[in-house]
MARLOVEX-230422 format. One record per residue: residue in three letters; x, y, z of N, C-alpha, C in turn. Coordinates in steps of 0.1 Angstrom, whole numbers, padded with zeros to 4 digits, always signed. Each point is the difference from the previous one (the first is absolute). Layout:
alaXYZXYZXYZ;...
//
This chain:
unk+1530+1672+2264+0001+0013-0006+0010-0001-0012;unk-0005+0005-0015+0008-0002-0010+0010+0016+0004;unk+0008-0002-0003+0014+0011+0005+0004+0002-0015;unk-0005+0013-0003+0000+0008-0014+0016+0001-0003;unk+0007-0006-0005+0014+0004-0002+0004+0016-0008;unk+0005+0007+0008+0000+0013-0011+0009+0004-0001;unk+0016-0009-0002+0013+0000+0001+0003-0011-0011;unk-0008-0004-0004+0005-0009-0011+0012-0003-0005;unk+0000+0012-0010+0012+0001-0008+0010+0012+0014;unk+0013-0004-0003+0008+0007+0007+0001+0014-0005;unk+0007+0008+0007+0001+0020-0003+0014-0004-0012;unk+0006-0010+0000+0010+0003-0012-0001-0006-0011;unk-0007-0011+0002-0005-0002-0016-0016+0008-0004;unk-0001+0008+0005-0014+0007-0002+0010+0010-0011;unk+0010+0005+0012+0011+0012-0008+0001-0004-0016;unk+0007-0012+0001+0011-0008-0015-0015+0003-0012;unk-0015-0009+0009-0006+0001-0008-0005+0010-0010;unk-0001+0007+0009-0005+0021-0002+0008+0002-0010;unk+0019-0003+0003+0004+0004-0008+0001-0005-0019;unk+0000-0012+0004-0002-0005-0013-0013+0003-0007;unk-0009+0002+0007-0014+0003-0011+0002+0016-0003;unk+0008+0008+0005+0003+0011-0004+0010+0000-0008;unk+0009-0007-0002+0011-0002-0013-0005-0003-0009;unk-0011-0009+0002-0010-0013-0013-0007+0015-0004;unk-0008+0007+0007-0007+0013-0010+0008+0008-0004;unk+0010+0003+0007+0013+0014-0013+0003-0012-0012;unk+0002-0010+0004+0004-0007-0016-0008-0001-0006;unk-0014-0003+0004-0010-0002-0014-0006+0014-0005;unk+0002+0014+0009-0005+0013-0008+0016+0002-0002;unk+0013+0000+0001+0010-0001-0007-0005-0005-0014;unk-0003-0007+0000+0001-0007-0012-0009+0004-0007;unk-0016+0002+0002-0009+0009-0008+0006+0014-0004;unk+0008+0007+0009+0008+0018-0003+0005-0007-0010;unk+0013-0008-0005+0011-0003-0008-0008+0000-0015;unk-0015-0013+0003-0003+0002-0015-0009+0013-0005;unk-0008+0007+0011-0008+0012-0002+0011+0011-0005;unk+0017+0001+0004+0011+0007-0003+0000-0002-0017;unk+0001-0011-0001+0001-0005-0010-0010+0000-0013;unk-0010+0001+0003-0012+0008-0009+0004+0014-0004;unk-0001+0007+0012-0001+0014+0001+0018+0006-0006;unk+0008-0010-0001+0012+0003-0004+0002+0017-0007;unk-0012-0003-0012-0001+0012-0008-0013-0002-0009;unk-0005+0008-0004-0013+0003-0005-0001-0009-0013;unk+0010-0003-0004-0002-0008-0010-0006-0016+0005;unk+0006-0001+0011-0003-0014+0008-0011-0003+0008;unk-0002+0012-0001-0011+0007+0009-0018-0001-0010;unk+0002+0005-0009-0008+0000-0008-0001-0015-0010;unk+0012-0004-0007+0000-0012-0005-0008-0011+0011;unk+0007-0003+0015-0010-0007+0009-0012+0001+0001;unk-0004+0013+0000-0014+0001+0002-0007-0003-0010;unk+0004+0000-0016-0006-0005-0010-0003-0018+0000;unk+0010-0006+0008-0002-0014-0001-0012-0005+0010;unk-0003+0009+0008-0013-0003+0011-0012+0003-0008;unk+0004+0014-0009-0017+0003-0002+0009+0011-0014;unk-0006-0011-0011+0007+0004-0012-0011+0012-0009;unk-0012+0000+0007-0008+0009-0001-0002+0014+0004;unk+0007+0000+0005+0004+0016+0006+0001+0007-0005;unk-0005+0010-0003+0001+0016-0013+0014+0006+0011;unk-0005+0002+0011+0015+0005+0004+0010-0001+0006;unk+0000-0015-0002+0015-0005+0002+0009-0002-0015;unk-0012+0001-0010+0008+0003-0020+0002+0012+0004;unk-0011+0006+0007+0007+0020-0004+0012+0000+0006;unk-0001-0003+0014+0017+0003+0008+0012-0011-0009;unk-0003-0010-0001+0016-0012-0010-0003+0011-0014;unk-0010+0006-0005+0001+0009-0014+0015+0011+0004;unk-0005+0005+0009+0008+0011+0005+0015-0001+0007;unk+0004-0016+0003+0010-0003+0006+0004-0002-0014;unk-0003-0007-0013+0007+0001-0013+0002+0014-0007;unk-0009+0008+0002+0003+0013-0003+0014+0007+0004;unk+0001+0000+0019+0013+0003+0001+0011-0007-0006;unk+0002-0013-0004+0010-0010-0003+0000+0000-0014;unk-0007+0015-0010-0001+0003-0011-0001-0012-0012;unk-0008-0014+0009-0003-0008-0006-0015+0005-0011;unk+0000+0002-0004-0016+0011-0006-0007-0014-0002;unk+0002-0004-0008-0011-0009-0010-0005-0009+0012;unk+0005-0006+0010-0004-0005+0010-0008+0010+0010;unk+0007+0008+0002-0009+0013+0009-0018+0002-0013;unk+0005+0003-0011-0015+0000-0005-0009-0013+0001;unk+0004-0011+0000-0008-0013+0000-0007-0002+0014;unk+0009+0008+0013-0009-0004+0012-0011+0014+0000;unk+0005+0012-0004-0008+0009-0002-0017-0005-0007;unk+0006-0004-0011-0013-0010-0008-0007-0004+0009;unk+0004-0010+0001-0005-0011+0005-0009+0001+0018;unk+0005+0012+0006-0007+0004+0012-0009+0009-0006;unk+0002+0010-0015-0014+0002-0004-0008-0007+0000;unk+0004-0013-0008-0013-0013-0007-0006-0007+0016;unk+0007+0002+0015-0008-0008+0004-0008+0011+0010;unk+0004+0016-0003-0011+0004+0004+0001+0012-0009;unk-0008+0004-0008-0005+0012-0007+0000+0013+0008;unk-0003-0002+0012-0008+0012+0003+0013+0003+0013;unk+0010-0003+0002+0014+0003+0006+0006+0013-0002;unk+0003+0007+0001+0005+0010-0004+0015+0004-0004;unk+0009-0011+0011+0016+0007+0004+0002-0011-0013;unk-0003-0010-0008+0012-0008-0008-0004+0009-0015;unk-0009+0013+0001-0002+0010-0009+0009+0008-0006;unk+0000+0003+0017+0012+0014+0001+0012-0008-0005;unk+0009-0007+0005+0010-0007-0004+0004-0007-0012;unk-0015-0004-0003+0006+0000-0013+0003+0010-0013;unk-0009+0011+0005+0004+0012-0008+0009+0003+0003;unk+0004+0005+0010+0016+0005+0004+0008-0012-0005;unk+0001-0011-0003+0010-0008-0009+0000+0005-0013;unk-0015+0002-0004+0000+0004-0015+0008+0014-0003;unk-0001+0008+0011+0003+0014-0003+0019-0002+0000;unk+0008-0006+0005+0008+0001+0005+0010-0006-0011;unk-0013-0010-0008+0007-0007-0010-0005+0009-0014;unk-0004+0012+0003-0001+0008-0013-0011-0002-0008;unk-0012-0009+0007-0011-0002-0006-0009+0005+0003;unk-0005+0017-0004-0008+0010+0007-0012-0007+0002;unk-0003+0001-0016-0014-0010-0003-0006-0007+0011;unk+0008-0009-0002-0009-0013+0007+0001+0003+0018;unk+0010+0009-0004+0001+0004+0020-0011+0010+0001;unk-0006+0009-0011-0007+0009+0002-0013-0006+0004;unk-0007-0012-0011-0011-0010+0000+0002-0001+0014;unk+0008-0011+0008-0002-0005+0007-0002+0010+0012;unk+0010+0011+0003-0007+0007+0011-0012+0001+0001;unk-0007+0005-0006-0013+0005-0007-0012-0008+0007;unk+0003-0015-0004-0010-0014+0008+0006+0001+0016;unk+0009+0004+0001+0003+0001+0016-0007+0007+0010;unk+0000+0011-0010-0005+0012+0010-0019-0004-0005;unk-0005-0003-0008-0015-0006-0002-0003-0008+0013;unk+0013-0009+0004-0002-0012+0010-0004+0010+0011;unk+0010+0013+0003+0002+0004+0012+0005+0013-0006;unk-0014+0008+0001+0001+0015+0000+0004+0009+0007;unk+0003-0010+0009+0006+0013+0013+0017-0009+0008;unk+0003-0004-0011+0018-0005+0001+0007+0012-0005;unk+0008+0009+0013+0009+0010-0005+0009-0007-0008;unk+0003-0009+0005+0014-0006-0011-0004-0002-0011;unk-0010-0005-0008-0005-0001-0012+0001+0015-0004;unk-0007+0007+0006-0002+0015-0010+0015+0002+0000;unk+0009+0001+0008+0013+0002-0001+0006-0005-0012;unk+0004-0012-0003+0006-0011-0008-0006+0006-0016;unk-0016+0002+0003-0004+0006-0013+0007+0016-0003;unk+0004+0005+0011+0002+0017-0004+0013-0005-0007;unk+0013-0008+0007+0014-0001-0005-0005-0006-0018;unk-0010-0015+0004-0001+0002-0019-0003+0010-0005;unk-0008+0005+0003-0004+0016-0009+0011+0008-0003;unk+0005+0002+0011+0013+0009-0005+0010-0005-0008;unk+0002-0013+0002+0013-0004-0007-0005+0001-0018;unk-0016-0004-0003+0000-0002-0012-0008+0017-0003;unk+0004+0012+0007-0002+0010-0004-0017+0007-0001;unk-0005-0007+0011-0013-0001+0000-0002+0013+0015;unk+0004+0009-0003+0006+0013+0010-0015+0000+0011;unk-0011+0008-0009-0010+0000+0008-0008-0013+0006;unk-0001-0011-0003-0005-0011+0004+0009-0008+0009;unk+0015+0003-0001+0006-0001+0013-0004+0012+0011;unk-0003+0012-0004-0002+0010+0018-0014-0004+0004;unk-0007-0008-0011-0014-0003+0006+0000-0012+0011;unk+0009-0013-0008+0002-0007+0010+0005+0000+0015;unk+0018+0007-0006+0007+0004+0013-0011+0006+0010;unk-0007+0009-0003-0004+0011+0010-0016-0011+0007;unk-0008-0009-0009-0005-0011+0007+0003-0006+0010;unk+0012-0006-0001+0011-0010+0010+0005+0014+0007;unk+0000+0013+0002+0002+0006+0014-0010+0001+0009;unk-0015-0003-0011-0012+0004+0013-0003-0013+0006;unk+0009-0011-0009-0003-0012+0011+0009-0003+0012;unk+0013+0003-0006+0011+0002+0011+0008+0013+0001;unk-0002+0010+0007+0000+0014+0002+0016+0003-0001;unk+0006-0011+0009+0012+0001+0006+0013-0007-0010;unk-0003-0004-0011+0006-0009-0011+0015+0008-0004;unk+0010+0000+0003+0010+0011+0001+0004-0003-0019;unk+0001-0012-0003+0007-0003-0011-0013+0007-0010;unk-0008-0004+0000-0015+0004-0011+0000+0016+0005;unk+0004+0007+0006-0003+0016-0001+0016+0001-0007;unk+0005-0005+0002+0016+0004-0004-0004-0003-0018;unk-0005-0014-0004-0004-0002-0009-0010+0011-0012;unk-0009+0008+0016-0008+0003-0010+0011+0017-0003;unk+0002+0007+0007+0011+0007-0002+0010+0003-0015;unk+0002-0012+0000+0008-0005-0017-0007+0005-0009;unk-0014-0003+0003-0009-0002-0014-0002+0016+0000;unk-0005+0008+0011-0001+0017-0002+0013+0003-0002;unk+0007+0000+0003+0014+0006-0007+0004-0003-0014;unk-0003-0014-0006+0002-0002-0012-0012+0007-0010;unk-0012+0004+0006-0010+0010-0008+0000+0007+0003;unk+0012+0008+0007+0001+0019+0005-0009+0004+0007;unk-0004-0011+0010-0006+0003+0011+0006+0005+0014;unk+0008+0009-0001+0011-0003+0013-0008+0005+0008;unk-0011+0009+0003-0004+0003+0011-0010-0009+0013;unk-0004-0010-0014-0010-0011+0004+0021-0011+0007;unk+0009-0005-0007+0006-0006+0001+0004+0007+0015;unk+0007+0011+0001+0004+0004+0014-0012-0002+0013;unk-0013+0000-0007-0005+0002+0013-0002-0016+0004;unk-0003-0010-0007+0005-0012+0004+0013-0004+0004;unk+0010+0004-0004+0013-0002+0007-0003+0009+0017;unk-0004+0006-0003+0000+0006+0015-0009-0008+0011;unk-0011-0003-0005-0005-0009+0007+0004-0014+0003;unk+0007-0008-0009+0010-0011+0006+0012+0005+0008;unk+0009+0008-0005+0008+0005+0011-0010+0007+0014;unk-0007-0001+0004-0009+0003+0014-0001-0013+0001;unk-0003-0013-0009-0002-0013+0010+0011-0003+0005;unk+0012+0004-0011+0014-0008+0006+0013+0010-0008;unk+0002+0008+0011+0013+0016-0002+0011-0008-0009;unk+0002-0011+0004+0014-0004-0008-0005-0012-0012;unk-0009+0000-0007-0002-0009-0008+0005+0007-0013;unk+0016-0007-0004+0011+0006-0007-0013+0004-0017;unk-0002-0012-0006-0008+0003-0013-0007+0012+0003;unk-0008+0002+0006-0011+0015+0001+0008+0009-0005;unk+0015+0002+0009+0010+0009+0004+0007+0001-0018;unk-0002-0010-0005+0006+0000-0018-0010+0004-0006;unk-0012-0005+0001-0006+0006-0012-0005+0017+0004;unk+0000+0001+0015+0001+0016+0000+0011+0007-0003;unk+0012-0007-0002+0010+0005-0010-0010+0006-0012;unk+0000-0014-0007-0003-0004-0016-0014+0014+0000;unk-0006+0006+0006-0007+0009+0001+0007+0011+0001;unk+0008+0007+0006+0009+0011+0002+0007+0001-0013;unk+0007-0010-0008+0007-0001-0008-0013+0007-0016;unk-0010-0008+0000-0005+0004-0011-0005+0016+0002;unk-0004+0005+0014+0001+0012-0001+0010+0009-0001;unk+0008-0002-0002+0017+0006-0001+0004+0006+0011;unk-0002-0006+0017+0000+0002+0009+0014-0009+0005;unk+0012+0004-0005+0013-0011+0001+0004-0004+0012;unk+0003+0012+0008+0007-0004+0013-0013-0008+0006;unk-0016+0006+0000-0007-0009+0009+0001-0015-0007;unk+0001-0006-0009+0000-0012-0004+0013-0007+0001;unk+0015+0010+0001+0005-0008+0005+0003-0005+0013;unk-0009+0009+0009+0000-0005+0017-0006-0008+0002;unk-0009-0002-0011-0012-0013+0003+0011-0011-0004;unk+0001-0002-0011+0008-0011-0006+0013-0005+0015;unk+0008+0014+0002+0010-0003+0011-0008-0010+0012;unk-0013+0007+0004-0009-0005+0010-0002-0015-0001;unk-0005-0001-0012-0007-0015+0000+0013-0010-0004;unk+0014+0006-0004+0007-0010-0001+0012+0004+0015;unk+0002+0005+0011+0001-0004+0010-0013-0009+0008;unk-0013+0001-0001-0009-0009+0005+0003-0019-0005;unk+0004+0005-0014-0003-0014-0005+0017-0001-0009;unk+0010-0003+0001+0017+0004-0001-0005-0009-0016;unk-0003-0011-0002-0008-0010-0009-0009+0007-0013;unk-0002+0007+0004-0015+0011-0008+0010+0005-0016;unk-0002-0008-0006+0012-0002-0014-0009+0015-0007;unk-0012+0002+0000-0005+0007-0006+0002+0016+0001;unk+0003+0001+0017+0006+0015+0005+0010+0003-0006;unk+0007-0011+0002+0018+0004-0002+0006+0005-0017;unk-0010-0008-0007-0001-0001-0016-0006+0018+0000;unk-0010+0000+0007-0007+0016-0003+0006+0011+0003;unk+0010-0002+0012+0010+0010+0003+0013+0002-0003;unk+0003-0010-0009+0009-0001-0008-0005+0010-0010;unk-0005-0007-0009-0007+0013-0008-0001+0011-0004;unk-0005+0005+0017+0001+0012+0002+0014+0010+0004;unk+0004-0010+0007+0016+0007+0001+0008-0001-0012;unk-0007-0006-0010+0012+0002-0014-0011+0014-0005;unk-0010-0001-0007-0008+0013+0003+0004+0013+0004;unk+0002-0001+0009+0004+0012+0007+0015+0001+0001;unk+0008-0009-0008+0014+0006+0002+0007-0005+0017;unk-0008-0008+0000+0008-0005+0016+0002-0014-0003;unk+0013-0004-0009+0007-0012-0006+0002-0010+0010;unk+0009+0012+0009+0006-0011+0016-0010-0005+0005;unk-0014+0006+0005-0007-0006+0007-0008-0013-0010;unk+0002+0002-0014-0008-0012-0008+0011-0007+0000;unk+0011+0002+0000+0010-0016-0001-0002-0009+0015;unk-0002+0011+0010+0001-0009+0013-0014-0002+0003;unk-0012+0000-0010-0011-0006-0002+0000-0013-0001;unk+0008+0001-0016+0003-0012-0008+0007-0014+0006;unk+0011+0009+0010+0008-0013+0004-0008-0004+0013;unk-0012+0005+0005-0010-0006+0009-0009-0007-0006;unk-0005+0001-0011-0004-0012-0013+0008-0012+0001;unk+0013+0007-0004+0008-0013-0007-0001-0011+0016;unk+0001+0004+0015+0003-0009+0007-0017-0006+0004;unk-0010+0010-0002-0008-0010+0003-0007-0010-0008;unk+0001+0003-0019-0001-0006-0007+0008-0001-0010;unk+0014-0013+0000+0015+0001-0007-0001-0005-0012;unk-0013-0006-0006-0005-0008-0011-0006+0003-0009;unk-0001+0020-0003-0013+0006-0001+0009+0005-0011;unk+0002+0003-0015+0008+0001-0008+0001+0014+0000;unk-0013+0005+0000-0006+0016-0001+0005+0009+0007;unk+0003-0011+0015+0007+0014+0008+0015+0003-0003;unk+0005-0012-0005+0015+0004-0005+0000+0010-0009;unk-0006-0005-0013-0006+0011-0010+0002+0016+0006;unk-0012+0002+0006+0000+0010+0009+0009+0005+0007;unk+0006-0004+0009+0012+0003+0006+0009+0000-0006;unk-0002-0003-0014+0015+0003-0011-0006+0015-0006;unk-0009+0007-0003-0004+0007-0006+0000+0010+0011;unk-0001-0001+0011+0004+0012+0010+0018+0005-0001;unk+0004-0013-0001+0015-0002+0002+0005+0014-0010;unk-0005-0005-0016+0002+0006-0009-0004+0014+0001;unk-0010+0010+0007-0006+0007-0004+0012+0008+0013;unk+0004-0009+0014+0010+0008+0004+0013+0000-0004;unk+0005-0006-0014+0015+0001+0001+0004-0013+0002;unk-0002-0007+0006+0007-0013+0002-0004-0015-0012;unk+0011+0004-0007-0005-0011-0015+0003-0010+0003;unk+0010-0007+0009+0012-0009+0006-0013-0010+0002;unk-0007+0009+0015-0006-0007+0011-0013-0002-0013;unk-0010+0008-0009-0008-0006-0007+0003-0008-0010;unk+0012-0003-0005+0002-0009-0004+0002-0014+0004;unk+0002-0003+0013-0005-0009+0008-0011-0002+0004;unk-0006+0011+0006-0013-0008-0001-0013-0002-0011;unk+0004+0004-0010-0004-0006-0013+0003-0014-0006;unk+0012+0000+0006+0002-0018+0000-0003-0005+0005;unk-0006+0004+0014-0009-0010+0009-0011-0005-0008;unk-0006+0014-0005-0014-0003-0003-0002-0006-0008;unk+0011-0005-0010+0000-0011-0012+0002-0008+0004;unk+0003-0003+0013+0002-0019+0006-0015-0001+0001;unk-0006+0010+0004-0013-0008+0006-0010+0007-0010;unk+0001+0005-0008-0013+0004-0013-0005-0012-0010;unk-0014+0000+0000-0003-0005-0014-0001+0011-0011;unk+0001+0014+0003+0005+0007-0013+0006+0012+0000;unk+0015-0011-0008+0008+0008+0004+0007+0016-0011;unk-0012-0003-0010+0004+0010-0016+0004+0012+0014;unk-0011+0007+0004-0003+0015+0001+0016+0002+0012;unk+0005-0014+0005+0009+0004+0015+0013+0000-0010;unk-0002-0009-0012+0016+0001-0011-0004+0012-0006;unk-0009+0010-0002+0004+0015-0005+0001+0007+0010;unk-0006+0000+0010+0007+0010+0011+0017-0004+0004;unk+0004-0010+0000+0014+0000-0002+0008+0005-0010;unk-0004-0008-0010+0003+0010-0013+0001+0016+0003;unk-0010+0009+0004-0002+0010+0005+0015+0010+0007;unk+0001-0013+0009+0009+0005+0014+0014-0002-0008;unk+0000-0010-0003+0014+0001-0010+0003+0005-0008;unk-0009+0008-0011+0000+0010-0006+0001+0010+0009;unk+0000+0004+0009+0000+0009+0009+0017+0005+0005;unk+0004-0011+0003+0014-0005+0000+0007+0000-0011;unk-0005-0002-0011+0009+0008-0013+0009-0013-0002;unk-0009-0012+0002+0002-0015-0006-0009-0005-0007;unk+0001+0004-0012-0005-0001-0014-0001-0010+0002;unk+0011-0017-0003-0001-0011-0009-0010-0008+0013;unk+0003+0003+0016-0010-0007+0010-0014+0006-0001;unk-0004+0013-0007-0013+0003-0001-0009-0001-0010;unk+0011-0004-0013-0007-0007-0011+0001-0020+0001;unk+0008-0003+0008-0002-0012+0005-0016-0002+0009;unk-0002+0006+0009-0013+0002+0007-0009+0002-0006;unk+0001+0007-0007-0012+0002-0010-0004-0013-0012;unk+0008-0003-0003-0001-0012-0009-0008-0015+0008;unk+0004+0001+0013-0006-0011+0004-0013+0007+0007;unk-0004+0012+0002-0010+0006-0002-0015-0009-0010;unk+0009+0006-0010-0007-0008-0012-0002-0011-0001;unk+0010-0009+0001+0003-0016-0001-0017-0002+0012;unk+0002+0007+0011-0012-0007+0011-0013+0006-0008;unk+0003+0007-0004-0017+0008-0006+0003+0013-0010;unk-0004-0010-0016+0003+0011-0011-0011+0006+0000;unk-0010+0005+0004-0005+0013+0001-0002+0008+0009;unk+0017+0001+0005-0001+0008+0014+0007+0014-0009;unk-0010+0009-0001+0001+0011-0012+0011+0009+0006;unk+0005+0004+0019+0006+0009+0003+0018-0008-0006;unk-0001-0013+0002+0015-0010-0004+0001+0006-0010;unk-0007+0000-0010-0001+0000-0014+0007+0013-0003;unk-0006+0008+0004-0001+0012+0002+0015+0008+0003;unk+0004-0003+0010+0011+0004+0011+0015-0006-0007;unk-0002-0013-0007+0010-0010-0004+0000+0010-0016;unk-0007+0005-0006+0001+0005-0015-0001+0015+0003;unk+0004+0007+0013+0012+0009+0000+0011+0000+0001;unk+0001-0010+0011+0015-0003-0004+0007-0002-0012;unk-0009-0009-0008+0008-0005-0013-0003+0018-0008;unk-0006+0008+0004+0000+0010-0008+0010+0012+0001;unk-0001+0000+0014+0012+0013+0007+0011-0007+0005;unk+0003-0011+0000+0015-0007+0007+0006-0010-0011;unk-0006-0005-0008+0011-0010-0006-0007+0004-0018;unk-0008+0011-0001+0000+0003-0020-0005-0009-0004;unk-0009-0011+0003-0007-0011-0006-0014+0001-0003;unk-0001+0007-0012-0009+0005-0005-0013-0008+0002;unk+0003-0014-0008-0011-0004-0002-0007-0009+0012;unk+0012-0007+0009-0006-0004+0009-0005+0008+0011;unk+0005+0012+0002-0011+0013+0007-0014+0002-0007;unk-0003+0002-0018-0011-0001-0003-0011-0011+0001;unk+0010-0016+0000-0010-0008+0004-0006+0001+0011;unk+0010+0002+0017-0008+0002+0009-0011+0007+0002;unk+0008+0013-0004-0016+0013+0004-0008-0003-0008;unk+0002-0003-0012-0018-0006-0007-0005-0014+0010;unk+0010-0009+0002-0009-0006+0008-0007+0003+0015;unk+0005+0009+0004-0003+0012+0010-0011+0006-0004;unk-0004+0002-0007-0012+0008-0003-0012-0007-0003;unk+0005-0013-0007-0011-0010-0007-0006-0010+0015;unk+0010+0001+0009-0006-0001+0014-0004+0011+0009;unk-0001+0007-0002-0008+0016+0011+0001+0006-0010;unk-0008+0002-0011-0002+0012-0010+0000+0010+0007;unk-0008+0005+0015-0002+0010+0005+0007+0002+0011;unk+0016-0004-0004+0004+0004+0015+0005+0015+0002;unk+0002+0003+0012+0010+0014+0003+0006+0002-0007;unk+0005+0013-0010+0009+0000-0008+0002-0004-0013;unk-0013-0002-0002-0006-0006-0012+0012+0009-0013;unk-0010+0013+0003+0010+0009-0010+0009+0000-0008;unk+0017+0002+0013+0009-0001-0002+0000-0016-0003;unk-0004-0011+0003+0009-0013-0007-0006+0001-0013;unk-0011+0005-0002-0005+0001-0015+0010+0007-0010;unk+0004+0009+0009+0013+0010-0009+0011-0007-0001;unk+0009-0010+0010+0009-0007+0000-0002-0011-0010;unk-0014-0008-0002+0002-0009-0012-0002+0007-0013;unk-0003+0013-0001+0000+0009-0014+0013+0000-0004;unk+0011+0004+0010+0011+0003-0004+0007-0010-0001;unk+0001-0009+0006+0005-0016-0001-0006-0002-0018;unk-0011-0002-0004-0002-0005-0015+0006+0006-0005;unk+0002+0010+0001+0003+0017-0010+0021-0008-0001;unk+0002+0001+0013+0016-0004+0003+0003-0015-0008;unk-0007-0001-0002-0002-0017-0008-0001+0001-0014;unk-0011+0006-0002-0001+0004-0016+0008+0005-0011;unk+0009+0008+0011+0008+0007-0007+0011-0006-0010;
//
């Protein structure tokens, strides 16, 4: 009788064994996770890899197109965009994208063309009719943007940004009744979606409906503290209406969420001024000149404030470099050749300014009287 041995191997090296072929497989899918980590690291790595397997892929160019887009590499973002065209025509998404590069880079045209063969590819891509409504609007194409926009709602009903979108376009054609009743219907997909909540401001406001626009404005900028657009609009309004305090403590919610932004110093100096405090807008007028590329119009509102202050030589100093940044800033011109008319008797160089004041805005405010001031200036001259 053969006697089947079925104890072979002992119960402890059965164990050791077990356990080593179980250590031997976490290390070799260890080691597959580490480099599959390592692909996927990020989309750039992600997509670049995938191009080295299968360099034919329309949309592994559309997605590395779009990973250059974010990394505002453009000229490379258009090349994969191409190029996933050229290896399939009939693709749709490296369309869209590359129009929205075009558009973004100020090239209506060619972003307008290209939507256009997108939506031919694929007539029923909300996102294309979308992309086409923002070109239309941006290059002023009013009704062929509500045609689009309002396309791309019957494909995607629920689209919060494209009704908010289309909203813009009726309010900028004095549509507000069409505009509110789309804002109302995105606010029913979503109560706190802050934009809806501003441009039903920006509706209240054109109907001279103030307090309602500025609850909206208040609304959408507690929803969204970020929403640079509310805070700017209720600023505004509270200078408007004579409520200074609440537009300076607008402005200094500007200044902390955007400190880089020259305009709001500007602004916040022009509040300052209109309540009394020349000190504090004179500081923040200096802000604005650290961070402006133009700074004529912020050197005559200083000039202004200092003349206000009944410091003549600092507000014909302001003014001069007014000019020095931009000689046909006609209000410098203007403002600097009263001075020399009513403060220091300098006939002639008061007549050169305000003529050159006029020969830059022939038609400005007050035309009249400077016309009468350089009469009498020649006349004071001639004599």
């Amino acid at each position: 009788v053969i006697k089947i041995q079925t104890n072979y191997f002992k119960p402890d090296f059965l164990r050791m064994a077990a356990a080593i072929c179980i250590i031997f497989i976490i290390s070799i899918y260890s080691l597959l996770t580490i480099s599959r980590n390592m692909d996927w690291k990020d989309n750039y790595t992600l997509w670049s890899s995938a191009l080295i397997h299968s360099s034919d892929s329309p949309r592994a160019r559309n997605m590395l197109g779009n990973v250059y887009k974010e990394k505002g590499l453009i000229l490379k973002a258009e090349r994969e965009f191409n190029k996933a065209i050229k290896l399939n025509p009939y693709f749709g998404p490296p369309y869209v994208n590359l129009s929205s590069l075009y558009k973004e880079e100020g090239n209506f045209k060619e972003a307008y063309r290209i939507i256009n063969l997108a939506i031919e590819i694929n007539p029923n891509s909300g996102e294309a009719y979308a992309n086409l409504g923002n070109i239309c609007e941006r290059m002023g194409l009013l009704d062929e943007a509500l045609n689009a926009y309002n396309q791309s709602i019957e494909i995607i009903p629920d689209n919060l940004i494209v009704l908010n979108n289309l909203s813009t376009v009726y309010t900028k054609m004095g549509l507000f009744d069409e505009s509110s009743r789309v804002l109302s219907r995105a606010l029913e997909i979503n109560q706190d979606f802050a934009e809806a909540h501003h441009n039903l401001g920006n509706v209240y406001k054109n109907r001279g409906l103030i307090n309602e626009a500025i609850n909206e404005y208040k609304l959408a900028a507690g929803l969204k503290p970020g929403l640079i657009e509310s805070h700017n609009s209720l600023a505004a309004l509270y200078l408007k209406e004579g409520k200074i305090e609440d537009a300076i403590n607008e402005y200094k919610t500007l200044v902390k969420i955007k400190p880089d932004d020259s305009d709001i110093y500007n602004n916040l100096a022009v509040a300052y001024v209109k309540q009394g405090m020349l000190d504090n807008a004179i500081a923040s007028f200096r802000d604005a000149l650290k961070l402006s590329n133009n700074k004529s119009d912020i050197y005559v509102n200083l000039g202004n404030v200092y003349y206000k202050k009944g410091m003549i030589p600092e507000a014909e100093r302001e003014l001069a470099l007014a000019i020095e940044h931009d000689n046909a800033n006609a209000l410098a011109h203007k403002n600097i050749g009263l001075i020399y008319m009513n403060k220091k008797n300098s006939a002639r160089e008061a007549l050169f300014h305000l003529k050159e004041s006029l020969r830059f805005l022939p038609n400005q405010l007050g035309f009249e009287e400077l016309s009468g001031h350089i009469h009498s200036l020649e006349m004071q001259l001639n004599e």
